[in-house]
Kinemage of the C-alpha trace (Angstrom):
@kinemage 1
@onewidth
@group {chain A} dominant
@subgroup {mainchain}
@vectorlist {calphas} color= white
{ca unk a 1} P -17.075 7.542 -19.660
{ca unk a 2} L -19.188 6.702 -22.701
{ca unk a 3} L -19.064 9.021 -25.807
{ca unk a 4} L -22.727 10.956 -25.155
{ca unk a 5} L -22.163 14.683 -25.885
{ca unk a 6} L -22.085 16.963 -23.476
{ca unk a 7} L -25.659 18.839 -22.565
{ca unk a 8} L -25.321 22.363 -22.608
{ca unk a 9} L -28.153 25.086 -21.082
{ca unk a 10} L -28.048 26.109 -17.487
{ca unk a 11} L -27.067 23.055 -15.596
{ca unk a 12} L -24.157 23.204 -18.219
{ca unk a 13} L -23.285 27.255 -17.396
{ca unk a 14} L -23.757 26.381 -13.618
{ca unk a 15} L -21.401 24.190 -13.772
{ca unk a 16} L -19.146 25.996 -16.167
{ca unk a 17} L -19.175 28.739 -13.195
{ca unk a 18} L -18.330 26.990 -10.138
{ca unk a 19} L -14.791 27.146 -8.635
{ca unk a 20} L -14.983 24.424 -6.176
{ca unk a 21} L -13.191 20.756 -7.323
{ca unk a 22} L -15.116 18.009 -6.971
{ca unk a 23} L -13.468 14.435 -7.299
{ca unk a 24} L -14.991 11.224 -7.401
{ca unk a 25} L -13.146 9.354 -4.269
{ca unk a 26} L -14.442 6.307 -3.827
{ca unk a 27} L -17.347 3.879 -5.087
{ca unk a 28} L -18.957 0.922 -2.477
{ca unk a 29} L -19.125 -1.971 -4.252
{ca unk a 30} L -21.631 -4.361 -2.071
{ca unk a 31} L -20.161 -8.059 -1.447
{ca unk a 32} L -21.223 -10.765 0.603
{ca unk a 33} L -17.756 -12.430 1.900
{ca unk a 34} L -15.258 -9.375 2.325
{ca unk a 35} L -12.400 -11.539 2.845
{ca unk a 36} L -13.556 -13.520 -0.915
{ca unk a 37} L -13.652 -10.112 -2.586
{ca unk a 38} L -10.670 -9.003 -0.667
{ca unk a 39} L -8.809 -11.638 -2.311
{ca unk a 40} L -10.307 -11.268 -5.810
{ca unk a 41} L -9.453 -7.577 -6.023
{ca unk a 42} L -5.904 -8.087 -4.676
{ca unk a 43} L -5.490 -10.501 -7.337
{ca unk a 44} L -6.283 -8.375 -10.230
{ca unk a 45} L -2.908 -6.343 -8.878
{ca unk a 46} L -5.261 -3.478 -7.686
{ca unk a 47} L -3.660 -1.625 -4.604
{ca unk a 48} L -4.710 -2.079 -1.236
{ca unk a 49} L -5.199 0.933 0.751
{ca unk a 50} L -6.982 -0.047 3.677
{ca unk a 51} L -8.359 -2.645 5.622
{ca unk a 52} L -9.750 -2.030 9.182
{ca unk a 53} L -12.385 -2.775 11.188
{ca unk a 54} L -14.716 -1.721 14.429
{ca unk a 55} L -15.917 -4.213 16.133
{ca unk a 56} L -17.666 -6.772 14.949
{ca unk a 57} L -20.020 -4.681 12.794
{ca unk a 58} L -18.172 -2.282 10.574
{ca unk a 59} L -15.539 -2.569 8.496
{ca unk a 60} L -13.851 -0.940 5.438
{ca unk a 61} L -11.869 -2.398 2.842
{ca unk a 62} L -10.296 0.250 -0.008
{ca unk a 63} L -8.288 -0.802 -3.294
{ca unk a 64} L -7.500 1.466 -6.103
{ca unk a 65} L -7.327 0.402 -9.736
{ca unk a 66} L -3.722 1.051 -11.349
{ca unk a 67} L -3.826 4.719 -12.407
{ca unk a 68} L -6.928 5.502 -11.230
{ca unk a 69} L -7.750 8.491 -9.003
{ca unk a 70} L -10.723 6.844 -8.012
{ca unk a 71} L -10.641 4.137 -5.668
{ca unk a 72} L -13.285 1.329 -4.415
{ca unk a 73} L -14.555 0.541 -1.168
{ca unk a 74} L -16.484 -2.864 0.442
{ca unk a 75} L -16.793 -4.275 4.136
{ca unk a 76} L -19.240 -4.708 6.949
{ca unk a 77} L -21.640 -2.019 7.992
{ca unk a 78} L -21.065 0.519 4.894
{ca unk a 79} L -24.191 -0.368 2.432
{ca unk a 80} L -27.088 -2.001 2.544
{ca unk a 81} L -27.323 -2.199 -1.274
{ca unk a 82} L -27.370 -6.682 -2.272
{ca unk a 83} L -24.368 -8.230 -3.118
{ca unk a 84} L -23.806 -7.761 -6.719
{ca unk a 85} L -26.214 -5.658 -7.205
{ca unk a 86} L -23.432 -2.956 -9.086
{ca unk a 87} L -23.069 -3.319 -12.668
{ca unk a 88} L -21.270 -1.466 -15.752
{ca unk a 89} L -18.635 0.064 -13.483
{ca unk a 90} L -16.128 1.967 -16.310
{ca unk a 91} L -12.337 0.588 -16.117
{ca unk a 92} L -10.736 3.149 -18.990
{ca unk a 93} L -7.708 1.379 -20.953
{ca unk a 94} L -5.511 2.755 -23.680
{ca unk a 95} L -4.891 -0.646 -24.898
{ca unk a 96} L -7.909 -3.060 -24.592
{ca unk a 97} L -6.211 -6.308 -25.867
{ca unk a 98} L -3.246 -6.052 -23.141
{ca unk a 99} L -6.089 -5.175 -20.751
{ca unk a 100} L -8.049 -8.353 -21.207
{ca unk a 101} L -5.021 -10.478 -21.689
{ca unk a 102} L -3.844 -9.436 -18.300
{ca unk a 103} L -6.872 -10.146 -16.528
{ca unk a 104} L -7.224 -13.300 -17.909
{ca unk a 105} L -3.273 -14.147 -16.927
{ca unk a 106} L -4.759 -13.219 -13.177
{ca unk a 107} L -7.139 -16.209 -13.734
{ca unk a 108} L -10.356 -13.598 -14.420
{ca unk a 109} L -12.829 -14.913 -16.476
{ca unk a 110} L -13.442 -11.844 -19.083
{ca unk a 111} L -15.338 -11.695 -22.158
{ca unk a 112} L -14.148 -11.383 -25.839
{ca unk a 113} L -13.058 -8.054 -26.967
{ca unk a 114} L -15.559 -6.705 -28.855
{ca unk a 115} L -16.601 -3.368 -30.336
{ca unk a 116} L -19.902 -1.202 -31.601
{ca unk a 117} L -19.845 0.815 -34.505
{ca unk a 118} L -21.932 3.602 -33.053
{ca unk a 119} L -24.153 4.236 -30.292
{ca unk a 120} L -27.293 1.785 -29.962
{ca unk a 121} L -25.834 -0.584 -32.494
{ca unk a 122} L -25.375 -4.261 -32.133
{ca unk a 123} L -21.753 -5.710 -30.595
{ca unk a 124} L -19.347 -7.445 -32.821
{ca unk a 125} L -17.031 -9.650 -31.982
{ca unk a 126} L -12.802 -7.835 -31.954
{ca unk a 127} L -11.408 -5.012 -31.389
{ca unk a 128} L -12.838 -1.691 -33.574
{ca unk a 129} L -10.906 -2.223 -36.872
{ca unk a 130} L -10.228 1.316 -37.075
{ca unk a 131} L -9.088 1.660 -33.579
{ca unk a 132} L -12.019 3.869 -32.564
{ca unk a 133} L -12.340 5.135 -29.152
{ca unk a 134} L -14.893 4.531 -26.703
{ca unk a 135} L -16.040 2.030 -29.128
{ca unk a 136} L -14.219 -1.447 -28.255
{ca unk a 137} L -15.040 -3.055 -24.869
{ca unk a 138} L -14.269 -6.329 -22.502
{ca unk a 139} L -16.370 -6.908 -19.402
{ca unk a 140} L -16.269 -9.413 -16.553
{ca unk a 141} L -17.377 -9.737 -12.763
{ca unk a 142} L -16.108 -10.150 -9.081
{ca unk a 143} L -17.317 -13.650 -7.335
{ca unk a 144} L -20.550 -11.211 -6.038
{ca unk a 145} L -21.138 -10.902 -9.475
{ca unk a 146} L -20.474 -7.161 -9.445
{ca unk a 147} L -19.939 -6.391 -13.226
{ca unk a 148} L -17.354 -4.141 -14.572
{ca unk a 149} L -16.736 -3.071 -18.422
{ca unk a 150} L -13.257 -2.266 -20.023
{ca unk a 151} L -13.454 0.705 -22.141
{ca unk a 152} L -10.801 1.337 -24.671
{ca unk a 153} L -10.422 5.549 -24.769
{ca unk a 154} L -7.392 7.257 -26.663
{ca unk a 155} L -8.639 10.545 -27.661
{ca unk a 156} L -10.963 12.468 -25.920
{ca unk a 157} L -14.132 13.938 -27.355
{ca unk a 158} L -13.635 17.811 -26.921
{ca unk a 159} L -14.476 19.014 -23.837
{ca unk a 160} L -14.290 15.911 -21.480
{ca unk a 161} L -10.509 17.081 -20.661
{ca unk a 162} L -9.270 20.769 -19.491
{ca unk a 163} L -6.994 21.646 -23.197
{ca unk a 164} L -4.355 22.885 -20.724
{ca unk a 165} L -4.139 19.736 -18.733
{ca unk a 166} L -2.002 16.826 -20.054
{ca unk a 167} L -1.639 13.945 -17.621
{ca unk a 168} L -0.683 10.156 -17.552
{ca unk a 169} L -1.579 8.323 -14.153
{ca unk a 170} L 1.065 5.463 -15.174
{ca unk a 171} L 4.395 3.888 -17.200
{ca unk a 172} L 2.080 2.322 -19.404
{ca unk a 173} L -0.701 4.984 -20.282
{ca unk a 174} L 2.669 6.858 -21.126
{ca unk a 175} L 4.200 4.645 -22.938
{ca unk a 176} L 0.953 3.716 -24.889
{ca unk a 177} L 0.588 7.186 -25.636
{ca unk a 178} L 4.415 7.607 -27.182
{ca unk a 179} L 3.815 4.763 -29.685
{ca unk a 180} L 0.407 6.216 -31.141
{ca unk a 181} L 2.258 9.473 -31.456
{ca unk a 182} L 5.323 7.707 -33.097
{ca unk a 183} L 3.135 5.619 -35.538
{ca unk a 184} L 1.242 9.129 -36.392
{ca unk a 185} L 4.629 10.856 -36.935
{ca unk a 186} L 5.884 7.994 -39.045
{ca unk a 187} L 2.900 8.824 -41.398
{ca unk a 188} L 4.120 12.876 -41.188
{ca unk a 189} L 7.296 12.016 -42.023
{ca unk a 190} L 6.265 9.703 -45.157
{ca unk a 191} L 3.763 12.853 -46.245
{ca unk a 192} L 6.676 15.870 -45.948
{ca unk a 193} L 9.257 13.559 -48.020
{ca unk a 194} L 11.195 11.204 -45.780
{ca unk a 195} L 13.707 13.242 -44.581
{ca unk a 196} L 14.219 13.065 -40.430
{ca unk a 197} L 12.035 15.892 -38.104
{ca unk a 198} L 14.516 17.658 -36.092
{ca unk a 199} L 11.758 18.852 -34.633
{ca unk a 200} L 10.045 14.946 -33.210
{ca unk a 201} L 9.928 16.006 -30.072
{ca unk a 202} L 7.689 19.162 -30.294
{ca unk a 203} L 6.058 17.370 -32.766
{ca unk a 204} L 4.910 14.290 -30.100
{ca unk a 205} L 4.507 16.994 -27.674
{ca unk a 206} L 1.863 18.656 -29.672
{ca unk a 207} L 0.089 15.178 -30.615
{ca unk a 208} L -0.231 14.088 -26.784
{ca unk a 209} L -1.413 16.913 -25.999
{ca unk a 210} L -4.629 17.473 -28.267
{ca unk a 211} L -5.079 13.353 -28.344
{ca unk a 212} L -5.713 14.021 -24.903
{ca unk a 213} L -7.653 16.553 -24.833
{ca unk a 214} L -9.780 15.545 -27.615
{ca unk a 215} L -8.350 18.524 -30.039
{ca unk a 216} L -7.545 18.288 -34.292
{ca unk a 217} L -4.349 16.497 -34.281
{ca unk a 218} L -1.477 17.591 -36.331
{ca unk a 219} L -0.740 15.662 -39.585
């Protein structure tokens, strides 16, 4: 999820070429006390999927993030990776403030916000004052110590999404994605003279759209 260009040459063309989807599932995340982690990750407001057991030596417990298509699994019997031993695990957020301030309402102890100004460069403490994306971050850990880092992503880079895709996996991606696209057309309206755009609605249409998939937006 970090903003590294894509490669190109033939590992790029193979993949350009296949025709089979392949979609990240699930990720193990390795705990010591399934029941403590149980609870943790139901109190974040994550949904629980599954919970069940064989025996006394396997079992499988599954949450999914809000929105996400991915989903996370941890139990008895499925890894013998150490306890906490899984760190940086992506959580992408349209708003990072809201994001943090949520966890920390669910009693999580997260970090700061805070942003980079470019690849390999020092943190600093807020929010990137231009609103960049992939650049402003908030991290914090299950009990394990399992670490996971918010990412704040609003536009794409080109590439990273099909152009003739445009999907929101919740109310609030949505929603977050209607108020960047009225603030923008605010601005369009200011530049072509005041006067009302019959035509808003194409107009948001169009922003959405190539914000999402990382294309020139329209001014």
């Amino acid at each position: 999820m970090t903003s590294t260009q894509p490669r190109s040459g033939p590992a790029m063309e193979a993949s350009r070429a296949s025709t089979i989807d392949m979609k990240l599932e699930a990720v193990v995340i390795p705990v010591s006390d399934v029941d403590r982690a149980k609870r943790f990750y139901g109190g974040l407001g994550w949904r629980l999927d599954a919970d069940f057991a064989v025996g006394d030596r396997f079992r499988v417990v599954q949450f999914t993030p809000p929105g996400s298509p991915c989903s996370i699994h941890f139990g008895t019997g499925i890894t013998s990776a150490a306890p906490g031993s899984a760190k940086v695990l992506y959580l992408i957020v349209s708003d990072i403030d809201a994001a943090r301030a949520e966890l920390v309402a669910r009693g999580v102890e997260a970090s700061e916000v805070y942003h980079r100004a470019g690849p390999g460069q020092p943190s600093l403490s807020g929010r990137h004052p231009e609103g960049r994306s992939y650049s402003s971050f908030a991290s914090f850990s299950d009990p394990d110590g399992n670490g996971w880092l918010l990412q704040e992503i609003t536009q794409r880079l080109p590439g990273r999404v099909d152009a003739h895709d445009t999907t929101f996996t919740s109310y609030a991606e949505l929603a977050a994605a209607l108020r960047r696209a009225a603030a923008a057309h605010g601005e369009h309206e200011k530049r072509t003279g005041g006067q009302r755009d019959e035509n808003w609605p194409d107009w948001y249409a169009e922003y959405m759209v190539a914000e999402q998939a990382g294309k020139p937006l329209p001014t």
